[in-house]
C-alpha positions in Angstrom: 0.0 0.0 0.0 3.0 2.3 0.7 4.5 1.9 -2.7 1.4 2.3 -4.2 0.8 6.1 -2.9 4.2 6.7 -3.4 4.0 6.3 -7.3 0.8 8.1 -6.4 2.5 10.8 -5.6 5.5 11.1 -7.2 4.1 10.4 -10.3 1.7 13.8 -9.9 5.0 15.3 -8.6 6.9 14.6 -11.7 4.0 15.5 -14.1 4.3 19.2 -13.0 8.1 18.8 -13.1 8.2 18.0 -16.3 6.1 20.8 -17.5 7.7 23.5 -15.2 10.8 22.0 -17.4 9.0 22.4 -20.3 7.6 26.5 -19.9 11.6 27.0 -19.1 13.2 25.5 -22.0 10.5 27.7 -24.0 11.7 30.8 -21.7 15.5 29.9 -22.6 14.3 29.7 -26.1 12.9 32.8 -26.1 16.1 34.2 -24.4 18.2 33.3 -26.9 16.2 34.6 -29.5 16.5 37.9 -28.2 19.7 37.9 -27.9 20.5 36.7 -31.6 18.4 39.8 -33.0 20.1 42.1 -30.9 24.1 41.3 -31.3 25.7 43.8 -33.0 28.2 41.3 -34.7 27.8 38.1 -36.6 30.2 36.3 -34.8 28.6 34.8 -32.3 24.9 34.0 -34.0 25.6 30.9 -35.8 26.6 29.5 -32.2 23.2 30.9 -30.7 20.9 29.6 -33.6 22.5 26.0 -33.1 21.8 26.6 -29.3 18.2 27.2 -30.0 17.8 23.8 -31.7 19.5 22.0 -29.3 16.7 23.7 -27.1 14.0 22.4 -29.3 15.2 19.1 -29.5 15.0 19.3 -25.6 11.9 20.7 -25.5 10.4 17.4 -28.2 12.0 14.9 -25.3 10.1 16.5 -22.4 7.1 16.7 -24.0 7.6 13.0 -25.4 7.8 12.3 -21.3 4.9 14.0 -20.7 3.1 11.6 -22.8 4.8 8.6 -21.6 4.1 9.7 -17.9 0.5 10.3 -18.6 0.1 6.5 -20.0 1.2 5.6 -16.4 -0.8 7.6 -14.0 -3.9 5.8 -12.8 -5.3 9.1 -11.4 -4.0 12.3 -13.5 -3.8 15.7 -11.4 -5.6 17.2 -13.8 -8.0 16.4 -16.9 -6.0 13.8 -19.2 -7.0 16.0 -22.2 -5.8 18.8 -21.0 -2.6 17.3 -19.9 -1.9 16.0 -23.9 -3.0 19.6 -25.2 -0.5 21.6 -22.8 2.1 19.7 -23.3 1.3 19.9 -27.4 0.8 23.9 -26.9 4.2 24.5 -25.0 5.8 21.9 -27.6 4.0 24.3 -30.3 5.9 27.8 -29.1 8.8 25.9 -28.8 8.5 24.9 -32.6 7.7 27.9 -34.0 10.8 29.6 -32.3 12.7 27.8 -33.8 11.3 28.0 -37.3 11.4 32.2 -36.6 15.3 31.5 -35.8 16.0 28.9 -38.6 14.7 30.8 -40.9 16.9 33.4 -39.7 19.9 31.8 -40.1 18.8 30.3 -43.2 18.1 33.3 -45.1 20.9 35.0 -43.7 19.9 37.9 -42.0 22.1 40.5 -41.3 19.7 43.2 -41.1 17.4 42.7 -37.9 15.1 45.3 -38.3 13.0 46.8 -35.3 9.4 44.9 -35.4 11.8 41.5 -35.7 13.3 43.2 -32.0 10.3 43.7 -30.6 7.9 40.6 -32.0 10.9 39.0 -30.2 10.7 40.6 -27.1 7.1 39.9 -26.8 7.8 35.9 -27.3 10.1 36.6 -24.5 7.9 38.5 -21.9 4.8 36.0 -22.9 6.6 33.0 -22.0 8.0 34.6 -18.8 4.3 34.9 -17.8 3.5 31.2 -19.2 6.6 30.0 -16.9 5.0 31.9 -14.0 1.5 29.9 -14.5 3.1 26.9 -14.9 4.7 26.8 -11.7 1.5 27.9 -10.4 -0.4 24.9 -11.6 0.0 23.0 -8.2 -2.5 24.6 -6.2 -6.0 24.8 -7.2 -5.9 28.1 -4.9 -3.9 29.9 -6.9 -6.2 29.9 -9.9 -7.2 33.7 -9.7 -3.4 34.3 -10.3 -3.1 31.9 -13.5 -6.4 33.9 -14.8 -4.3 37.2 -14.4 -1.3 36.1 -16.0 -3.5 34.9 -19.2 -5.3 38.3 -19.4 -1.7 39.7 -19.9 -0.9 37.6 -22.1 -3.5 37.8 -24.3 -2.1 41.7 -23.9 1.4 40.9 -25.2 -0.7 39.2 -28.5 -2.6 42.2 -29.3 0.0 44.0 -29.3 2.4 41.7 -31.3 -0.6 41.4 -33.8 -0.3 45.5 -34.0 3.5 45.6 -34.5 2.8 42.3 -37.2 0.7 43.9 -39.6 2.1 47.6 -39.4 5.3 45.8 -40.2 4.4 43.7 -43.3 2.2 47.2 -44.4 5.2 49.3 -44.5 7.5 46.1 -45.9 5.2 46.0 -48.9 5.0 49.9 -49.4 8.7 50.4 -49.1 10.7 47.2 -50.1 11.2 46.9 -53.9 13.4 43.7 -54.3 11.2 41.1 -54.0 13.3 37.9 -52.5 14.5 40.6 -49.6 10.7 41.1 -49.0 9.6 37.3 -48.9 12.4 36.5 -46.5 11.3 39.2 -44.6 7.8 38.5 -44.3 8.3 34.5 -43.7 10.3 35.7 -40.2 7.7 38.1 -39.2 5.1 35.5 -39.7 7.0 32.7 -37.8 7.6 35.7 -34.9 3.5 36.4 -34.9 2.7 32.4 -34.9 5.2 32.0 -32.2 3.1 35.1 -30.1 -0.3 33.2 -31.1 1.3 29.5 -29.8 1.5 31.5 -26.7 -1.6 32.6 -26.7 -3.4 29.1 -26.9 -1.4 28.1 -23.8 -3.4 30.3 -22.0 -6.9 28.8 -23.2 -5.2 25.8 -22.6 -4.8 27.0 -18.9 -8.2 28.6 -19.2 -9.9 25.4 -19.5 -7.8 23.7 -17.0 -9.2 25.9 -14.1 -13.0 25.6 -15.7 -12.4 21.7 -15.2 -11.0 22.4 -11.8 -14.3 23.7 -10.8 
């Protein structure tokens, strides 16, 4: 009987673990892809853009143990769908991060112009919050405060959707060779997706706490 609510436990322990992993990798992510828009030399971005795949290949093996832990739980923490679909939603911003950065580096961008900055930044400041409701998922109390932090995020996507279209608006209007304009409209659509992915982690948290009730 004692072993049996230890795997209880530990198993519901773990489950959290592994997504409070999970929101962090994206927050490294997201770090790094700050950073790489903002250097001032070359030299160092081929080194971050390798980083941030290694990141998503981490990011693909937690959320392959978040699937392989759920198989074993006999009693889930929380709803077993919601479980799959938050772990497929952090996978998702993970993903498209690294599309926005491979793309980068493919194309080779030299230019990072100032919606790419600040797209970025958002990603960054949107999965800071994510990482803070994450960690919050443990305690049913604390619901009020994950309903908060998805309100702001939902902020940080208006506003990226704002900085989006004004810059593809002005990209058409001003740039007149056309490959320089279709690389520069695939990154600023990978940047926006990656705001959006972060945006259906917090419907994703939304119905977690409906369930909760």
């Amino acid at each position: 009987m004692g072993n049996i609510f230890f795997n209880f436990f530990s198993n519901r322990s773990l489950l959290f673990e592994l997504f409070d992993h999970a929101s962090k990798n994206v927050v490294d992510m997201a770090t790094k892809l700050v950073a790489v828009v903002n250097l001032e030399t070359e030299d160092e971005r081929e080194q971050i853009f390798k980083q941030i795949d290694k990141l998503e290949n981490t990011g693909d093996d937690i959320t392959h143990k978040i699937y392989l832990l759920l198989d074993k739980l006999t009693f889930a923490p929380l709803n077993r769908n919601d479980i799959h679909r938050l772990g497929s939603t952090l996978d998702d911003i993970a993903d498209t991060i690294q599309e926005a950065s491979g793309r980068m580096y493919l194309y080779n961008i030299i230019e990072f112009v100032q919606p790419i900055k600040d797209i970025s930044s958002i990603i960054l400041s949107a999965s800071l919050e994510i990482e803070k409701a994450i960690n919050l998922l443990r305690s049913p109390k604390k619901s009020d405060n994950i309903l908060t932090i998805c309100r702001k995020i939902k902020t940080y996507e208006r506003q990226s959707d704002q900085i989006y279209y004004h810059a593809v608006a002005e990209l058409f209007s001003e740039e007149k060779e056309p490959i320089r304009l279709l690389k520069y409209c695939e990154i600023f659509f990978s940047l926006e997706t990656s705001v959006n992915k972060c945006k259906n982690v917090t419907d994703t948290l939304n119905m977690i706490i409906l369930n909760r009730q």
